[in-house]
C-alpha positions in Angstrom: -201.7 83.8 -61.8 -204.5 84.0 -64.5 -206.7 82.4 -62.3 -206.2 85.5 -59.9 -206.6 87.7 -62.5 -209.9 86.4 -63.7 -211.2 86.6 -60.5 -210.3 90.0 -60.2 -212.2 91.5 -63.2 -215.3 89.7 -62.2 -215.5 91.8 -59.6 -216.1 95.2 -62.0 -219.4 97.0 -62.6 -220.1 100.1 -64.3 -217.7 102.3 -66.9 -215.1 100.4 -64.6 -216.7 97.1 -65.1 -217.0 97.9 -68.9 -213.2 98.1 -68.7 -212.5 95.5 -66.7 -215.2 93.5 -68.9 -213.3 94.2 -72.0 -209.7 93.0 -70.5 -211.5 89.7 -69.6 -213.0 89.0 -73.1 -209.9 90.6 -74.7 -206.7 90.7 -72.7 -206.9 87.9 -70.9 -207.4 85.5 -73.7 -204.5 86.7 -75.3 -202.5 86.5 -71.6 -203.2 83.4 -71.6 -202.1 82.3 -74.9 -198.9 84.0 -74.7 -198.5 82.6 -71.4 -199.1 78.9 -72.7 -196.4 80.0 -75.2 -193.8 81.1 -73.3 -194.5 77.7 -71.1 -194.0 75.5 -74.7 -190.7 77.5 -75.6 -188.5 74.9 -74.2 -189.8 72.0 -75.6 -189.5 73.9 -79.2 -185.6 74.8 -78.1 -184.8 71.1 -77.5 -186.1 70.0 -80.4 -184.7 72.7 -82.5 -181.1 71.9 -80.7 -181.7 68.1 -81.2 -179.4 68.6 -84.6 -176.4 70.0 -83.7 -173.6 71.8 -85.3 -170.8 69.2 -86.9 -167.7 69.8 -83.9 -165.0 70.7 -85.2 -162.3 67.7 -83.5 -159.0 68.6 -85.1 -158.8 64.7 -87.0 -156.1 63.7 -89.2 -157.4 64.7 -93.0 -154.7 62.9 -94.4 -155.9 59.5 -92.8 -159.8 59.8 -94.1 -161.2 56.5 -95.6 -164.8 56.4 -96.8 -166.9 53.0 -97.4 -170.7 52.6 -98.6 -173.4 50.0 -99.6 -174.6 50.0 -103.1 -175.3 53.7 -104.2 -173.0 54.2 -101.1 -170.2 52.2 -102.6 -170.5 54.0 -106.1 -170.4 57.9 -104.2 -167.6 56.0 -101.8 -166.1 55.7 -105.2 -166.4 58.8 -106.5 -165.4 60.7 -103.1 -162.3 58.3 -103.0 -161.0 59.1 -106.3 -162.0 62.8 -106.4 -160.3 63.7 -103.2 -157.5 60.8 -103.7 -154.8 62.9 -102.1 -156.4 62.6 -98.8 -158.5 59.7 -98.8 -156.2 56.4 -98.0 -158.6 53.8 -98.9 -162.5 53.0 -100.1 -164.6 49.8 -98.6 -167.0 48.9 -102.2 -169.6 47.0 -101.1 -172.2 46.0 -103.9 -170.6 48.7 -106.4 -169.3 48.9 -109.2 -166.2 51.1 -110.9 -166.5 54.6 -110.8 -168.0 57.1 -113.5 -169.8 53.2 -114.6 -173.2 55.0 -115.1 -172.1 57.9 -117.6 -173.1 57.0 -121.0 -171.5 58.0 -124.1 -174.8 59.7 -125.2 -174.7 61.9 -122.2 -171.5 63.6 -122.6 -172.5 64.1 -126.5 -175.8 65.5 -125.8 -175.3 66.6 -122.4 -178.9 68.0 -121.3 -181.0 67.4 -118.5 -183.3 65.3 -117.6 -182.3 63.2 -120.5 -178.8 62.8 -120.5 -179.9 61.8 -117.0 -182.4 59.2 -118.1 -179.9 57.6 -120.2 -177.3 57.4 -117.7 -180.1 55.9 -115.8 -181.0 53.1 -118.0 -176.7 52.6 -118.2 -176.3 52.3 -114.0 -179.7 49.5 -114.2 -178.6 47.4 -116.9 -174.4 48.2 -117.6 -173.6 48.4 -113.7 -175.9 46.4 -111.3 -177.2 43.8 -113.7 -175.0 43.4 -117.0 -177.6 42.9 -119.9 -175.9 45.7 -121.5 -172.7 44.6 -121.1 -169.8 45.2 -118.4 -168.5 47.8 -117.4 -165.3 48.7 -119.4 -162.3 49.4 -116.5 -159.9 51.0 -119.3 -162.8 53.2 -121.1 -163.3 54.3 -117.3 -159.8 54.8 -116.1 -159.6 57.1 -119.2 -162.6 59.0 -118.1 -161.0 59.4 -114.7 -157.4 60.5 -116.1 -159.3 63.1 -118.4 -161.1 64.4 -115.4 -157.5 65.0 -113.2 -155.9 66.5 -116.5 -158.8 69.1 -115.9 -158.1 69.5 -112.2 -161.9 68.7 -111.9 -160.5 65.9 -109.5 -157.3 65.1 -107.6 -154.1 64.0 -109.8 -154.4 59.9 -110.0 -151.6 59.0 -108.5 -152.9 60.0 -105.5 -154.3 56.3 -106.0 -151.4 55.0 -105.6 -151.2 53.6 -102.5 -154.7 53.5 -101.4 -155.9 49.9 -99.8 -159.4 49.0 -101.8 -161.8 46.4 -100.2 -164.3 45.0 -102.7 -166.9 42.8 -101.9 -169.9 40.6 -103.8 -172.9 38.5 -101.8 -172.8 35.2 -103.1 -176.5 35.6 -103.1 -176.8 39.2 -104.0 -179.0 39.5 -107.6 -178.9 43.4 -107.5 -175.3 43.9 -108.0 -173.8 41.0 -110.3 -170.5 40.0 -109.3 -169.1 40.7 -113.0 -169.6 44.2 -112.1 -167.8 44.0 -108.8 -164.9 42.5 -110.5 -165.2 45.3 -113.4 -164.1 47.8 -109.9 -161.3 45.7 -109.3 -160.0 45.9 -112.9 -160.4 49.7 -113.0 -158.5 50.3 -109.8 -155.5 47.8 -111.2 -155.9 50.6 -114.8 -155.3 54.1 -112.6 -152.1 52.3 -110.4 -153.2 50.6 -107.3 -151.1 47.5 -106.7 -152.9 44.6 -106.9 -151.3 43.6 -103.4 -153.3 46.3 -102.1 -156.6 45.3 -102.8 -159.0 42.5 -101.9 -162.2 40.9 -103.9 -164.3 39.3 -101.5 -166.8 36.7 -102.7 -168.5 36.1 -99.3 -171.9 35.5 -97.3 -174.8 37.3 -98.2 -177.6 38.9 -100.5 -177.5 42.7 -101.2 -176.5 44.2 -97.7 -173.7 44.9 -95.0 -172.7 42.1 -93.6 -172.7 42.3 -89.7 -171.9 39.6 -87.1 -174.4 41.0 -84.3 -177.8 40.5 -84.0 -180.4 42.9 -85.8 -181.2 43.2 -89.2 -182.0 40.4 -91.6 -181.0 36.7 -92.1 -178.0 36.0 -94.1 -178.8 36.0 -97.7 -181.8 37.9 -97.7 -181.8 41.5 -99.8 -184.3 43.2 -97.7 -185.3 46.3 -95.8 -182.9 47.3 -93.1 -180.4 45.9 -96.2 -178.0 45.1 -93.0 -177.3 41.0 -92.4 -176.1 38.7 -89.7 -173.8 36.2 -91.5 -170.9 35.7 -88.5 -168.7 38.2 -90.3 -167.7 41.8 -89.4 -167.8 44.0 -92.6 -167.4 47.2 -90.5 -164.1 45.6 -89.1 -162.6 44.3 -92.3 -163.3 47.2 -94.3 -161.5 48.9 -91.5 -158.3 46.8 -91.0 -158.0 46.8 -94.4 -157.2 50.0 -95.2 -155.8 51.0 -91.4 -153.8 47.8 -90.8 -153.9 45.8 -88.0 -156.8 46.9 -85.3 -157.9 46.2 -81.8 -160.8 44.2 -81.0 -163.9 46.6 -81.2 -165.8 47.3 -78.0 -168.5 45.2 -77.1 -171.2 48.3 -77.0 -170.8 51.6 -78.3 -169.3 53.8 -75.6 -169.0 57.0 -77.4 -171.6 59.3 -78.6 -173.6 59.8 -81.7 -174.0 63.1 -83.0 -177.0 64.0 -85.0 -176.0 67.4 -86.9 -177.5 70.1 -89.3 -176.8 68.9 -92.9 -178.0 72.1 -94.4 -175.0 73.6 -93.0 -172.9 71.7 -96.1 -175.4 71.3 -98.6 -178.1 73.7 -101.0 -181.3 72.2 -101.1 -181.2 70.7 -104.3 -178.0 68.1 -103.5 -181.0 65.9 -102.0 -179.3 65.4 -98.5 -181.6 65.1 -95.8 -181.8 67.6 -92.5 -179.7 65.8 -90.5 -176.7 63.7 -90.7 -175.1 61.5 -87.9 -171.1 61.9 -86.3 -170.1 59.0 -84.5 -167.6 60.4 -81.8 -165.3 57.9 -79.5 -164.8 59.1 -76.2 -160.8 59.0 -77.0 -161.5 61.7 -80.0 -163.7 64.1 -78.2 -160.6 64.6 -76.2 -157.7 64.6 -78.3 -157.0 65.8 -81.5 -155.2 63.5 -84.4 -158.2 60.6 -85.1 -158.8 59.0 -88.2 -162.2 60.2 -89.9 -164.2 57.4 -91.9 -167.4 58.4 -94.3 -169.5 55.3 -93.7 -172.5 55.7 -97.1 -175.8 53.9 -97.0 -177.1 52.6 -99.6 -180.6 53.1 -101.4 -183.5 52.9 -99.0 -181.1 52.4 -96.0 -181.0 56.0 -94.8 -182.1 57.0 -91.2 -185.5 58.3 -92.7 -186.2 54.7 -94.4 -184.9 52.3 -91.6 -184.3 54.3 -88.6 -180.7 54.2 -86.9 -180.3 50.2 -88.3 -177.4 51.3 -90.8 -176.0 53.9 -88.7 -176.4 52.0 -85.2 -176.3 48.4 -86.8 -173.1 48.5 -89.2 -170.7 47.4 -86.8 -168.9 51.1 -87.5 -169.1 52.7 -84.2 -168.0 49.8 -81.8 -164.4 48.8 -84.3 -164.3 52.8 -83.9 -164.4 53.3 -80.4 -161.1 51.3 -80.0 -159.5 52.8 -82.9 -159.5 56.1 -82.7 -161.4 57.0 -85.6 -164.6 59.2 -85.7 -167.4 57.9 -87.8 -169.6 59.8 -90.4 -172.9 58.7 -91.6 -174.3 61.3 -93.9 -178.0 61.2 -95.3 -179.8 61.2 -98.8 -183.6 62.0 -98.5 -186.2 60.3 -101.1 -187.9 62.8 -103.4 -189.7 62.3 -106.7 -186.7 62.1 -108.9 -184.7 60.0 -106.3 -187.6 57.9 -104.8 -185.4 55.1 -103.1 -183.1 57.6 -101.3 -180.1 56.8 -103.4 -176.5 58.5 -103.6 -176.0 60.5 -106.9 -174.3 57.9 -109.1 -176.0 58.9 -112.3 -176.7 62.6 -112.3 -180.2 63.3 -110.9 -178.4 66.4 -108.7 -176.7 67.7 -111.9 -174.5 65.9 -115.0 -170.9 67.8 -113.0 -171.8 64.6 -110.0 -168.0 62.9 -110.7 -166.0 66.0 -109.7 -164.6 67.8 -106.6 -167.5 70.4 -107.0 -170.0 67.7 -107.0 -172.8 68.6 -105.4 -173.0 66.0 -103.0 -169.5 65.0 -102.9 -168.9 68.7 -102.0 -171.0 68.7 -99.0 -169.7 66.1 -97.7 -166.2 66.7 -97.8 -166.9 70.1 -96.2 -168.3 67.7 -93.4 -164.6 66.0 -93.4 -163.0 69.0 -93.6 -165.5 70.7 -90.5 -164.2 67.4 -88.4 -160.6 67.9 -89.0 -160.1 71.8 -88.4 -158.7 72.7 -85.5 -160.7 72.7 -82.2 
């Protein structure tokens, strides 16, 4: 068509040429470029619609588990215990007890940045290595009982009856397995029977323990931070808390979602754009599955290793035959939070334990978006 029209104005000569002239040095152009425009929009719209909006499934709230790696097992921590009425169990993998990284001087002088560098220096040397010391479970149960008496999280006894699965790498040097043990200790102090939960000194360096392929050789703490070592994490973690389980698929036959994170979150919580929903075929269906939070750890998000946590963890296949819907939320690295870490230690704000957390908040509206009615 502009071809056509170009052809056209050549033709002009005179006052009519000088208009004609003037639509082929000025009009045209800008045809043209609106033209090209209009031909790009859908290729913008797809990528625009390539984050979706979080379904709404109508899943069980009262059956919601969450599990991480590392930073992910601490805010799996802090998620389990601040919303314990609804979550039924917590997978700690790599992690230590919750509220480990607040120091004393933070609460005394509580200012940021630093009553955040000092909690800092605590998480580094208190709970991942120990030269400070391990963590104290009854100081910490304490914590957590003064932070229910202030309704800033759920009433502890909602605890109770929650099924806990701890684990420590034999070869992991990050997270020491005194601090590990310290979790243990502080979920026997706020009244989970010990029959419900399990210390696993297994396999493995720093990392979720997978038995597919991908990732990196057993014992090794490296970039994707996921490791082949013959034993299914994703599936323990799960039958653990759930009970018994059948066998997971072989593939994934459901469907990830990726979905607008900004939807939850302010822009200072440091999530990243987009999160991932991992949707079994059974769940987008029928209402009543079980939701699970599945938490990277530091440097293991989709924007540092691609899809190797969310696609790699073992998560979606034990799902699939389980009828549970899978959520991976994402942290994005910035210059206060370099690694892409969960808020364990109050870089988003020194209120990072409570209900009104910033990050815990956003990601329980995520919970609470899956399990409203369709």
């Amino acid at each position: 068509m502009l071809a056509t029209m170009d052809a056209a104005l050549r033709r002009g000569d005179g006052e009519e040429g000088h208009v004609m002239n003037r639509c082929r040095t000025e009009i045209v152009p800008r045809a043209r470029a609106l033209a090209i425009a209009m031909l790009a929009l859908p290729a913008l719209t797809t990528e625009l619609l390539a984050a979706e909006e979080l379904p709404k499934l109508g899943a069980d709230l009262a059956l919601t588990s969450v599990a991480g790696l590392s930073s992910g097992a601490y805010m799996a921590g802090q998620i389990q215990v601040a919303h314990s009425k609804d979550i039924v169990g917590a997978g700690i993998v790599a992690g230590g007890p919750y509220a480990c990284a607040e120091s004393a001087a933070s609460r005394i002088f509580p200012f940021w940045p630093t009553a955040v560098a000092q909690n800092g220096t605590q998480a580094l040397y208190q709970c991942m290595e120990t030269s400070l010391g391990t963590p104290d479970p009854v100081a910490l149960a304490t914590r957590a009982k003064e932070l229910a008496e202030d309704g800033e999280i759920d009433p502890i006894a909602g605890l109770a009856a929650d099924n806990v699965y701890l684990f420590s790498g034999k070869k992991d040097d990050t997270v020491k397995l005194a601090v590990v043990q310290a979790a243990k200790r502080f979920y026997k102090e706020v009244g989970v029977d010990e029959g419900n939960t399990a210390l696993i000194e297994g396999d493995g360096g720093h990392a979720l323990i997978t038995a597919q392929g991908g990732g990196v050789a057993c014992g090794v703490s490296d970039t994707p931070y996921v490791s082949n070592c013959g034993y299914n994490q994703a599936q323990a973690i799960l039958a653990w808390i759930y009970g018994p389980l059948a066998d997971p698929s072989v593939e994934a036959k459901g469907r990830y979602f990726p979905f607008d994170q900004g939807a939850f979150s302010d822009p200072g919580d440091g999530l990243a754009d987009e999160g991932v929903v991992y949707v079994p075929q059974g769940c987008a269906e029928q209402p009543g599955c079980r939701v699970h939070i599945a938490l990277h750890g530091c440097q293991q998000s989709r924007e540092a290793v691609g899809d190797s946590f969310v696609k790699g963890s073992g998560f979606a296949e034990i799902a699939d035959t389980n009828r549970i819907v899978v959520l991976f939320p994402q942290i994005k690295a910035s210059t206060i939070n370099p690694k892409g870490c969960w808020d364990w230690w109050g870089y988003t704000g020194l209120d990072y334990l409570g209900k009104d957390a910033a990050q815990i908040k956003a990601i329980w509206a995520m919970v609470e978006r899956l399990t409203s009615a369709r």
